[in-house]
VOPAGU-2260 file (C-alpha; in pm, 1 decimal, decimal comma):
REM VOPAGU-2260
SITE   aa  ch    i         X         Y         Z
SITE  UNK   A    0   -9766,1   -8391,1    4814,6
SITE  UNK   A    1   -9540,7   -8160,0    4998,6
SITE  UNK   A    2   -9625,2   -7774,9    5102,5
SITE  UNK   A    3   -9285,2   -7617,1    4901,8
SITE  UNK   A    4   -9155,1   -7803,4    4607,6
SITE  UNK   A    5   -8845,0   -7718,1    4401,0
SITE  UNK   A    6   -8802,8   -8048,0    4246,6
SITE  UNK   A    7   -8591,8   -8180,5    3932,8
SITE  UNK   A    8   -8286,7   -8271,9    4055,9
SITE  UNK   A    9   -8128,4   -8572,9    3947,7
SITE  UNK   A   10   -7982,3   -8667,5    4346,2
SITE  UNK   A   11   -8210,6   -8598,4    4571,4
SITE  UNK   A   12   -8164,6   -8551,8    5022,0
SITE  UNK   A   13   -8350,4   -8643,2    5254,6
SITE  UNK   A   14   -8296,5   -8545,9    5628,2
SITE  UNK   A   15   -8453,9   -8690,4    5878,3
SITE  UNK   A   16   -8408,0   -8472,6    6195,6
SITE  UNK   A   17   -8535,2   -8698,3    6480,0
SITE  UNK   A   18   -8472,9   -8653,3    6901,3
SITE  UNK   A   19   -8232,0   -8927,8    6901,9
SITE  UNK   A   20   -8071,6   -9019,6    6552,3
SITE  UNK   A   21   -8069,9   -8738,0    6228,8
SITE  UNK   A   22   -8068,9   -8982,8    5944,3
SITE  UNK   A   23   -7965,6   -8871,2    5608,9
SITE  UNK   A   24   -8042,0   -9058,4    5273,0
SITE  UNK   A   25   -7962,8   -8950,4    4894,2
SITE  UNK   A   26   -8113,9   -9089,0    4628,2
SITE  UNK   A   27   -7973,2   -9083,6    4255,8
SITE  UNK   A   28   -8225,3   -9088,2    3944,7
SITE  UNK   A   29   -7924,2   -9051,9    3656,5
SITE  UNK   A   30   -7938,9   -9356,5    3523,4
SITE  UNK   A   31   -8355,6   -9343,8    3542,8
SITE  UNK   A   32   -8381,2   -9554,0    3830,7
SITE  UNK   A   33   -8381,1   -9476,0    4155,1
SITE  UNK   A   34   -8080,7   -9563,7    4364,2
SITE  UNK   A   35   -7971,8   -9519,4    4689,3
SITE  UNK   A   36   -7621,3   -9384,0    4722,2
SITE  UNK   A   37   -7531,5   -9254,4    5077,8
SITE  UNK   A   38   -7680,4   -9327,7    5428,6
SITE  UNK   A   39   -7569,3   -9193,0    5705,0
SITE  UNK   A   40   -7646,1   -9120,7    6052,1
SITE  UNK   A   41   -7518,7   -8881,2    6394,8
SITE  UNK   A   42   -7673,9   -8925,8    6741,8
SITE  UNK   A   43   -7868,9   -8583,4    6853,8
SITE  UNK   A   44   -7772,9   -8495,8    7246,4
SITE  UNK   A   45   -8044,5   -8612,2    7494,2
SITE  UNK   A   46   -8315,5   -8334,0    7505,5
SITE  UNK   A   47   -8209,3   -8144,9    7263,6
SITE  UNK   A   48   -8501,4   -8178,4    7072,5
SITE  UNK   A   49   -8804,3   -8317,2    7352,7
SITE  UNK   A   50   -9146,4   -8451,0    7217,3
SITE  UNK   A   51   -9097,3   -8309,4    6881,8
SITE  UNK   A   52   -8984,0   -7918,4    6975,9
SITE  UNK   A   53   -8644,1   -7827,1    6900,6
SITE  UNK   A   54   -8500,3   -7710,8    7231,9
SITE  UNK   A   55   -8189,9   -7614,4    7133,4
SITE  UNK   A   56   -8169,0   -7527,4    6753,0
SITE  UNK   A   57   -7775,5   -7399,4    6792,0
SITE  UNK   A   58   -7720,7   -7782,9    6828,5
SITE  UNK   A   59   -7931,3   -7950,1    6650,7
SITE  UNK   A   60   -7820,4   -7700,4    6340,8
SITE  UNK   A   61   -7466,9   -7773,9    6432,1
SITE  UNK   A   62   -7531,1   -8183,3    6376,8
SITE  UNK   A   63   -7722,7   -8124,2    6062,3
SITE  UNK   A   64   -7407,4   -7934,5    5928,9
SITE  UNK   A   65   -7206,5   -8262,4    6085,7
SITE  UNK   A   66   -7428,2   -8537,7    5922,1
SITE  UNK   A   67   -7396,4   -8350,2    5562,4
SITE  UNK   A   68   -7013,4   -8352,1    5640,2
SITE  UNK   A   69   -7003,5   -8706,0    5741,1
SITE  UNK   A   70   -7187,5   -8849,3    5421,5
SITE  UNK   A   71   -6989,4   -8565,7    5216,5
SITE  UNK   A   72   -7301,2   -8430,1    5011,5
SITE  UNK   A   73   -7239,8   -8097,6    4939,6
SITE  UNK   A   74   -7565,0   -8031,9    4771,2
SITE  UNK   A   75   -7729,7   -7739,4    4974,4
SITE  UNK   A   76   -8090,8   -7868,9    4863,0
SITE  UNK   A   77   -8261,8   -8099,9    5090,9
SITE  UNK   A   78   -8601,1   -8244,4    5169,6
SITE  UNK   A   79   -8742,2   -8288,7    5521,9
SITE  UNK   A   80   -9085,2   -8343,0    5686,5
SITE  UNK   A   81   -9294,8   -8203,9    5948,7
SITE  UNK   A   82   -9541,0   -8375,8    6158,9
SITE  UNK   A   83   -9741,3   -8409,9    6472,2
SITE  UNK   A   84  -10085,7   -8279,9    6656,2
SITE  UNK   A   85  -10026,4   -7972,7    6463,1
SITE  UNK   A   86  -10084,9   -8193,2    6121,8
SITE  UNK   A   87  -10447,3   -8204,2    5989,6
SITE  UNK   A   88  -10500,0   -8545,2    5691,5
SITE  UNK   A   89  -10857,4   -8536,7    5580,7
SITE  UNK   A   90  -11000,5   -8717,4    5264,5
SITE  UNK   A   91  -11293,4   -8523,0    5173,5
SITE  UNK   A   92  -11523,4   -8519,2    4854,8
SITE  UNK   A   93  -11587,2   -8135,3    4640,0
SITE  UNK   A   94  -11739,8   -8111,9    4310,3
SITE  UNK   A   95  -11545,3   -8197,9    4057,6
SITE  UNK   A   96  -11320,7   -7970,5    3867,2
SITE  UNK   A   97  -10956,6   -7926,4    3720,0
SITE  UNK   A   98  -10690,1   -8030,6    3959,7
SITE  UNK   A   99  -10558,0   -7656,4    3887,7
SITE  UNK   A  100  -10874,1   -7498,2    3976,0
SITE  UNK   A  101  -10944,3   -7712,0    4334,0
SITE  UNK   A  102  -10684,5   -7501,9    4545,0
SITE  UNK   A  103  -10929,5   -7204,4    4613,4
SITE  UNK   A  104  -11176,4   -7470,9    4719,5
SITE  UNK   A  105  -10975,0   -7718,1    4879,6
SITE  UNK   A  106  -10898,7   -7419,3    5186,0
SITE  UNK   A  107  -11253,9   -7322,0    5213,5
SITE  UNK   A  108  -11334,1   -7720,9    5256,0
SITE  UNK   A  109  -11028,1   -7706,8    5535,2
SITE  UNK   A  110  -11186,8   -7440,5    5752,1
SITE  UNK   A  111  -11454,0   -7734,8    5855,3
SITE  UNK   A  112  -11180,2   -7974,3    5943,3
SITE  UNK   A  113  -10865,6   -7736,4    6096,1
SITE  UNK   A  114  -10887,0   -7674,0    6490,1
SITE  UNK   A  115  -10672,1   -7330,8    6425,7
SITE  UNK   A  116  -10691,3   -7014,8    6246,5
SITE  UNK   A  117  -10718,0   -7094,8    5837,2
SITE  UNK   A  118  -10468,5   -6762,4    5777,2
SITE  UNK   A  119  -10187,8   -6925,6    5975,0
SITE  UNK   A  120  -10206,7   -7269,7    5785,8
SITE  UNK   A  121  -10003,5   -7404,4    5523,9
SITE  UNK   A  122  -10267,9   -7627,7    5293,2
SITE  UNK   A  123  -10209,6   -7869,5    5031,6
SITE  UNK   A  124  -10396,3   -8151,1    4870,3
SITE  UNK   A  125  -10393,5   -8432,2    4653,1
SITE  UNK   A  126  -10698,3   -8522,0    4448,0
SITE  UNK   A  127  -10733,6   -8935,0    4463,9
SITE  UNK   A  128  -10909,3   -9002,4    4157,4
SITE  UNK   A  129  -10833,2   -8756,2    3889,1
SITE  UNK   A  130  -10963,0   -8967,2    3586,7
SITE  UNK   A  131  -11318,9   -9038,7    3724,4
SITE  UNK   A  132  -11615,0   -8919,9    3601,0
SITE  UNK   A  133  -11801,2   -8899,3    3859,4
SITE  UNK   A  134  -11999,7   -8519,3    3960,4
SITE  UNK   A  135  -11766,4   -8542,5    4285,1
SITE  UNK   A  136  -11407,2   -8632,6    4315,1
SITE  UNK   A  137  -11188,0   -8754,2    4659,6
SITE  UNK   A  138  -10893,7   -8549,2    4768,3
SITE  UNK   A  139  -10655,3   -8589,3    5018,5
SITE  UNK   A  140  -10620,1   -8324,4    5213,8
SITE  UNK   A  141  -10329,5   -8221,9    5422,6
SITE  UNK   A  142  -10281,1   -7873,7    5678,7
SITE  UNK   A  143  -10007,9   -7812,3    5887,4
SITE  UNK   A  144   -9909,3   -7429,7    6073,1
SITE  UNK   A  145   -9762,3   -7219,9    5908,3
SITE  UNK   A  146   -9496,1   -7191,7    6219,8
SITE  UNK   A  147   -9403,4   -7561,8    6220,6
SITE  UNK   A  148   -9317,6   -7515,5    5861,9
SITE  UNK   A  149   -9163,9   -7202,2    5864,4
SITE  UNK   A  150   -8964,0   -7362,9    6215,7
SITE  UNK   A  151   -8796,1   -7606,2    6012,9
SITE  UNK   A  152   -8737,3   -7415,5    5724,0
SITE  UNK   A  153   -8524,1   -7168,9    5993,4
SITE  UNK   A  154   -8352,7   -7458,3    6131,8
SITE  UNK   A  155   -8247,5   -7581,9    5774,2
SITE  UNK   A  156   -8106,2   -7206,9    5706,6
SITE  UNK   A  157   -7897,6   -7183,1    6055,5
SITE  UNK   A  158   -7671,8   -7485,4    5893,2
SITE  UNK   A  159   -7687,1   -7363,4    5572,3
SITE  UNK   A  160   -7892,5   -7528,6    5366,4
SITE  UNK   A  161   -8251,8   -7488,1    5160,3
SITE  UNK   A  162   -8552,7   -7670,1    5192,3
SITE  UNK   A  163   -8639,3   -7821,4    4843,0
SITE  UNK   A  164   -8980,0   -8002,2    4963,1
SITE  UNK   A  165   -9118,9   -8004,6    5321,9
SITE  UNK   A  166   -9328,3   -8339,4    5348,5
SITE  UNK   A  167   -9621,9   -8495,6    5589,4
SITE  UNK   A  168   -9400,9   -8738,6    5773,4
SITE  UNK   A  169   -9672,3   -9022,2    5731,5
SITE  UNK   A  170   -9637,5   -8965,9    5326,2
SITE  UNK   A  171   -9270,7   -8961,2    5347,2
SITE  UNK   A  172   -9265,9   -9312,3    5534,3
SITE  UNK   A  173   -9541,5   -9397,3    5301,5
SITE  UNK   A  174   -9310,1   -9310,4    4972,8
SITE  UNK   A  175   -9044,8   -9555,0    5088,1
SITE  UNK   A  176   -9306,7   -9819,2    5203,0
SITE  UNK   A  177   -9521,5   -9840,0    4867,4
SITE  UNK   A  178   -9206,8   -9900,0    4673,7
SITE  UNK   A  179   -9062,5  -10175,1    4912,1
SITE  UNK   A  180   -9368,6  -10343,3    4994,0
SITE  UNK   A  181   -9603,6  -10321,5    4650,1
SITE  UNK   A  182   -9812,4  -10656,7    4770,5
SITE  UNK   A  183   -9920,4  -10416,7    5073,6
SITE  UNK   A  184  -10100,8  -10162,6    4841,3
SITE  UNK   A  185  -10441,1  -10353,0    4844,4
SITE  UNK   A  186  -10712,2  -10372,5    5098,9
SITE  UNK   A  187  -10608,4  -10185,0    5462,0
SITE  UNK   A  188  -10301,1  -10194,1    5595,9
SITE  UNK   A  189  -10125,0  -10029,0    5943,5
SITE  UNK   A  190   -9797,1   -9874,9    5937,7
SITE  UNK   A  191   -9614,2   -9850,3    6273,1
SITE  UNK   A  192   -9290,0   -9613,9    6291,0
SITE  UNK   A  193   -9156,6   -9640,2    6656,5
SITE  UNK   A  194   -8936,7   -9335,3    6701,9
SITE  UNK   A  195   -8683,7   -9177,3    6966,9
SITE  UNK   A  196   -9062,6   -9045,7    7154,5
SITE  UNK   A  197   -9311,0   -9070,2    6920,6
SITE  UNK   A  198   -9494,1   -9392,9    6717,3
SITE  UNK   A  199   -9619,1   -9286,4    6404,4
SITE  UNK   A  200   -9939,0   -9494,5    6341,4
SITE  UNK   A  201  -10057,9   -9485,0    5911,3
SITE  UNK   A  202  -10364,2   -9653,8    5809,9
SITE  UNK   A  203  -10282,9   -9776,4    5408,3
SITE  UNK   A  204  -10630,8   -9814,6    5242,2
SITE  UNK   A  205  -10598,5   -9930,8    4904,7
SITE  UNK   A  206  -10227,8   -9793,0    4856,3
SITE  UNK   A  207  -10362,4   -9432,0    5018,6
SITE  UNK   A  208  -10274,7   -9315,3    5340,7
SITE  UNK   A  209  -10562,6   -9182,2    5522,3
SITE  UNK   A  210  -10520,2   -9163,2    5848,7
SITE  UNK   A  211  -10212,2   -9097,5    6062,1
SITE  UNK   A  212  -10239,0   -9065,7    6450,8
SITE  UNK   A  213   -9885,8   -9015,3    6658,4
SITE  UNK   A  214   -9846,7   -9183,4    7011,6
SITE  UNK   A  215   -9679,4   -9072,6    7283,2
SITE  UNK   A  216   -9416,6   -9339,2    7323,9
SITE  UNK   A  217   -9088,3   -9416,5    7202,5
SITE  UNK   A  218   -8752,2   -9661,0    7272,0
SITE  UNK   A  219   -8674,4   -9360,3    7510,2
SITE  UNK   A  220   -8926,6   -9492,8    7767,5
SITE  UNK   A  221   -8781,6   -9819,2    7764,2
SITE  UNK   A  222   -8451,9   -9704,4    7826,3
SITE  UNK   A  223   -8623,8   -9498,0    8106,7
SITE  UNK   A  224   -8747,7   -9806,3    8232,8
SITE  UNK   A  225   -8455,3   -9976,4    8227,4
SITE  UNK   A  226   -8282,6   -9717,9    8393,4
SITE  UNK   A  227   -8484,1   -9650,9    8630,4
SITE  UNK   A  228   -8579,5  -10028,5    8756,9
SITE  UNK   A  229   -8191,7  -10148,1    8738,3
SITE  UNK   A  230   -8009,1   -9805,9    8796,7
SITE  UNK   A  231   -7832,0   -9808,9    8469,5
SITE  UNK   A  232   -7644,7   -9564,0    8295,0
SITE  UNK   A  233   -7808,1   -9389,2    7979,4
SITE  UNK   A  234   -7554,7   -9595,7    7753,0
SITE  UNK   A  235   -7586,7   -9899,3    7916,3
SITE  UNK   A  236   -7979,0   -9885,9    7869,4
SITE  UNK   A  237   -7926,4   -9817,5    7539,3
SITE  UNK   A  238   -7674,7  -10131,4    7478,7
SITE  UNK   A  239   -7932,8  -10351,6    7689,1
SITE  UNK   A  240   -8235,5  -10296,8    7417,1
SITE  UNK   A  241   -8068,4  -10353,0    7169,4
SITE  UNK   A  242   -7905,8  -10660,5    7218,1
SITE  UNK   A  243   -8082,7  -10972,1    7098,6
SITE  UNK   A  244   -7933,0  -11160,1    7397,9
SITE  UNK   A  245   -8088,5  -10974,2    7630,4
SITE  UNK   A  246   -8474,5  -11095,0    7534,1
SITE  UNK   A  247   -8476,6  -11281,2    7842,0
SITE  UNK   A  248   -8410,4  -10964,6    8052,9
SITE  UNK   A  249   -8618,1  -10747,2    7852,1
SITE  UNK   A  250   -8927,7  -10936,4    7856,8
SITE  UNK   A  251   -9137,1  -10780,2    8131,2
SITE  UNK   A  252   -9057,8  -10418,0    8011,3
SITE  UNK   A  253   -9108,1  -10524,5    7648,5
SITE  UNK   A  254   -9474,4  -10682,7    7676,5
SITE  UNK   A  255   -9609,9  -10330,7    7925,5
SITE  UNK   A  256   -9505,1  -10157,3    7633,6
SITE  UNK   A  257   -9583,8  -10341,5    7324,4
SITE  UNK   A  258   -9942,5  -10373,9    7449,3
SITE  UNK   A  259   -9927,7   -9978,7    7507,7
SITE  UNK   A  260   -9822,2   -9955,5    7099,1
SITE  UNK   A  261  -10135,1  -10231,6    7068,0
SITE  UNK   A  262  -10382,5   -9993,5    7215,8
SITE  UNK   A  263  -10307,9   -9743,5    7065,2
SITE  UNK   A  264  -10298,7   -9891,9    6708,6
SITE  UNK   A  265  -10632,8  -10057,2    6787,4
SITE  UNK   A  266  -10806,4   -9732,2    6922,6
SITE  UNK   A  267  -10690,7   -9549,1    6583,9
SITE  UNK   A  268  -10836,1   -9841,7    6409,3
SITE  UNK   A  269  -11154,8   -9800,1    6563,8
SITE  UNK   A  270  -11174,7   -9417,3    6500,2
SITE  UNK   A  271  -11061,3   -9586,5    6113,4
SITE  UNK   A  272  -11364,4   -9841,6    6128,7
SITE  UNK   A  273  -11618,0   -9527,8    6221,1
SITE  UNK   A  274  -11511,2   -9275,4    5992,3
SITE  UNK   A  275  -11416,0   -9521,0    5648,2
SITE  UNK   A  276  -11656,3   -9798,9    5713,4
SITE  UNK   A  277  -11636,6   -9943,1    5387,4
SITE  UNK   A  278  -11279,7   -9960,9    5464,0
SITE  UNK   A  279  -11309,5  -10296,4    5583,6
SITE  UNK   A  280  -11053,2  -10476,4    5888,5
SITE  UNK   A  281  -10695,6  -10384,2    5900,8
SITE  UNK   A  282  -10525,9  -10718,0    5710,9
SITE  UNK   A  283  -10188,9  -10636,0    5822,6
SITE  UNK   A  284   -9947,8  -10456,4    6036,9
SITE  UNK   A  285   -9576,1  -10350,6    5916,9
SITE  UNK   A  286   -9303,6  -10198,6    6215,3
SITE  UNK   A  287   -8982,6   -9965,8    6127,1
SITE  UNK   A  288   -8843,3   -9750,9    6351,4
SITE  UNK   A  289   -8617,4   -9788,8    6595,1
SITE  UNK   A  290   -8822,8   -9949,3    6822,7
SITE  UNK   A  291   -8848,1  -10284,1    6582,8
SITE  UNK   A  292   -8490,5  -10351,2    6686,0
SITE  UNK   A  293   -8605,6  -10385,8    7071,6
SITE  UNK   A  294   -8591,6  -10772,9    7102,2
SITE  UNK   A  295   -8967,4  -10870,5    7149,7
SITE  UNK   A  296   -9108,8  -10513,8    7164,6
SITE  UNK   A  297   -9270,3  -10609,3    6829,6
SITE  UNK   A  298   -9397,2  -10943,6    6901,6
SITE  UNK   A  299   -9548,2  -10852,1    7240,8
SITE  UNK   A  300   -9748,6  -10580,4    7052,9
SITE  UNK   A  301   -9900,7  -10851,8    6779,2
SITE  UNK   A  302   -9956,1  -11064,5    7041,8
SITE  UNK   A  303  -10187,5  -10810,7    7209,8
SITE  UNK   A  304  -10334,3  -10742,0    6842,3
SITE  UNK   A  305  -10360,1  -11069,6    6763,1
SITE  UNK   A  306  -10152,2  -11010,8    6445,7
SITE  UNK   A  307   -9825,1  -11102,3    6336,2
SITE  UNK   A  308   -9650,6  -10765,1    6244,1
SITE  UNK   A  309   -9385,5  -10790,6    5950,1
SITE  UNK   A  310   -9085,1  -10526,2    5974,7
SITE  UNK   A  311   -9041,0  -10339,5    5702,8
SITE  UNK   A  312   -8743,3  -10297,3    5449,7
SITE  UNK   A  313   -8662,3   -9979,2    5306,4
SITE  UNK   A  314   -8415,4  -10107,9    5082,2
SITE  UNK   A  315   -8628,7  -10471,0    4970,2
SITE  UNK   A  316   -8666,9  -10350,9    4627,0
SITE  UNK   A  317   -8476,5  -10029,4    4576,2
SITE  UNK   A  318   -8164,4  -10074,1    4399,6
SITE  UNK   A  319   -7839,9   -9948,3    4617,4
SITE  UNK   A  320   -7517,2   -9847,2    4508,8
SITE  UNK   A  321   -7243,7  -10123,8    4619,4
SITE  UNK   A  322   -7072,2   -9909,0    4851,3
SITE  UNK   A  323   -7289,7   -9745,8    5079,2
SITE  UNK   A  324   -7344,8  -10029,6    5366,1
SITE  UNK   A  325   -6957,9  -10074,3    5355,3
SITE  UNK   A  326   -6940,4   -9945,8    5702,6
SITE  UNK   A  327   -7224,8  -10014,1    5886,2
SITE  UNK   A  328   -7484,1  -10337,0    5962,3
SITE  UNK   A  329   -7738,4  -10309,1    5685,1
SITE  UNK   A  330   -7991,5  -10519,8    5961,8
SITE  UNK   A  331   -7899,2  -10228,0    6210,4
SITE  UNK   A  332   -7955,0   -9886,9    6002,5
SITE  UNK   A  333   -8234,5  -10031,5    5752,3
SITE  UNK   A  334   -8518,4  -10001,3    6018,9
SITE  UNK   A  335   -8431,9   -9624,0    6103,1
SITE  UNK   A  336   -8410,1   -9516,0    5757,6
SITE  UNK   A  337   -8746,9   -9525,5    5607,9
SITE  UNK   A  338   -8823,0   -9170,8    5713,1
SITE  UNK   A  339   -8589,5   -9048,4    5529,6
SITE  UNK   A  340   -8559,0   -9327,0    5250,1
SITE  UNK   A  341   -8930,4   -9202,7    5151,2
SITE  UNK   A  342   -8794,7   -8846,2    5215,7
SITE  UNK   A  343   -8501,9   -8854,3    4895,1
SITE  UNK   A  344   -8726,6   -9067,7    4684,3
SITE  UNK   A  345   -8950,6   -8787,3    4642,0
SITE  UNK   A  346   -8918,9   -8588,0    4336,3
């Protein structure tokens, strides 16, 4: 699903522009399967980009055009996602009808569920069970503005390049997680991406993502923390979470927070359990993100869920090409990558 779609290309980009890290993947599909040939990765200047608006699109443009140079892709193609309050996912049931023919109907259906005006909405859908019989069929529908879309297409043009799909970021991270973690594809499942500012919280039911919910929190208020309570620089914050030897130190900031992610999680899970009641519990809880490489952050929030989360892989079961963890920690980029893992395996 994606609101612009160029598609068959045999190497495909995707370019994850986040506030703290823009993550680049490419994926290659010559030989048939898909295989990951390039990651790569440039820091993004503190507030340059603050609770998901780009402040400063002369620099974050400028790093885009410096991550492509760094992985040396040359392709001018790439695809990227938006997200964010300004994203509308709905599964809703219309009479059914040739996938071709559900467009027309699919936007009248999405004046009931969009909080802004219809004419300044970018719409797409996704119908769930095209070979049933049945006198009604589900779709999955998806609305973002037209501005957030058009935003990022701008940005993408200022470092010269084209947007070749523009993605839900909940579906993108769901791309990468479906093919890493197949076993998770049955009953309900939660996917937790803790970003730069923003958790992205996806509710898996039966291998479809149905609900997405973003919360306000990110590593950055750790570091915050951190730097507030001990009067540390920004870089020393940022060494302190993210070294494992400094659980002990960590540990009071760590469990605040992780039982902040917990709420949060469970009241989206509640608004799940009231709208999808059939749905049944949530069975399991996956973490990427930056934020699963905060010693403890993840424990303390299963602890609060009662749940043992399980971090999630992005490279478990996709093939990778020999060279292209050469230079870096596998165990340190993996867990920031899905984004844009799920971003280049989209065709």
């Amino acid at each position: 699903m994606a609101f612009l779609g160029l598609g068959g290309k045999k190497t495909s980009v995707g370019l994850d522009i986040g506030s703290g890290l823009i993550k680049l993947a490419v994926v290659d599909r010559s030989s048939g399967e898909p295989e990951l040939v390039n990651v790569t990765t440039t820091p993004v200047l503190a507030d340059a980009i603050v609770e998901g608006e780009i402040m400063d699109p002369g620099i974050i443009a400028e790093a885009i055009r410096g991550v492509m140079a760094s992985a040396g892709v040359k392709q001018k193609d790439v695809n990227i996602a938006v997200g964010g309050r300004d994203v509308i996912i709905k599964k809703i049931s219309v009479d059914r009808m040739k996938e071709s023919d559900a467009l027309e109907v699919v936007r009248w259906e999405a004046q009931q569920y969009v909080p802004f005006d219809i004419e300044g909405v970018e719409v797409d859908y996704q119908v769930l069970d095209p070979d049933g019989d049945g006198l009604q069929m589900d779709v999955l529908l998806v609305a973002a503005k037209r501005e957030l879309v058009e935003n990022k297409i701008s940005l993408l043009a200022d470092a010269g390049l084209n947007a070749a799909a523009v993605d839900v970021d909940s579906f993108a991270l769901h791309n990468a997680f479906a093919l890493n973690h197949p076993d998770a594809m049955e009953g309900v499942a939660g996917l937790i991406n803790i970003g730069n500012e923003i958790t992205n919280v996806s509710f898996v039911i039966d291998g479809v993502p149905l609900l997405t919910r973003d919360l306000n929190f990110g590593t950055r208020k750790v570091r915050e923390d951190l730097q507030r309570d001990r009067a540390l620089s920004a870089e020393d914050a940022e060494a302190m979470v993210l070294n494992p030897e400094a659980a002990a130190d960590l540990e009071n900031y760590v469990i605040s927070r992780g039982e902040e992610i917990a709420v949060g999680v469970e009241r989206a899970a509640a608004f799940l359990q009231s709208a999808a009641p059939d749905a049944g519990e949530m069975q399991r809880v996956f973490v990427s993100g930056g934020g699963s490489r905060i010693p403890g952050l993840v424990a303390a929030a299963g602890t609060r869920m009662n749940i043992t989360p399980e971090l999630v892989n992005p490279v478990q079961r996709l093939k990778v090409r020999d060279n292209v963890f050469d230079n870096v920690e596998v165990d340190d980029v993996a867990p920031v990558m899905l984004l844009a893992v799920g971003l280049a395996l989209r065709t």
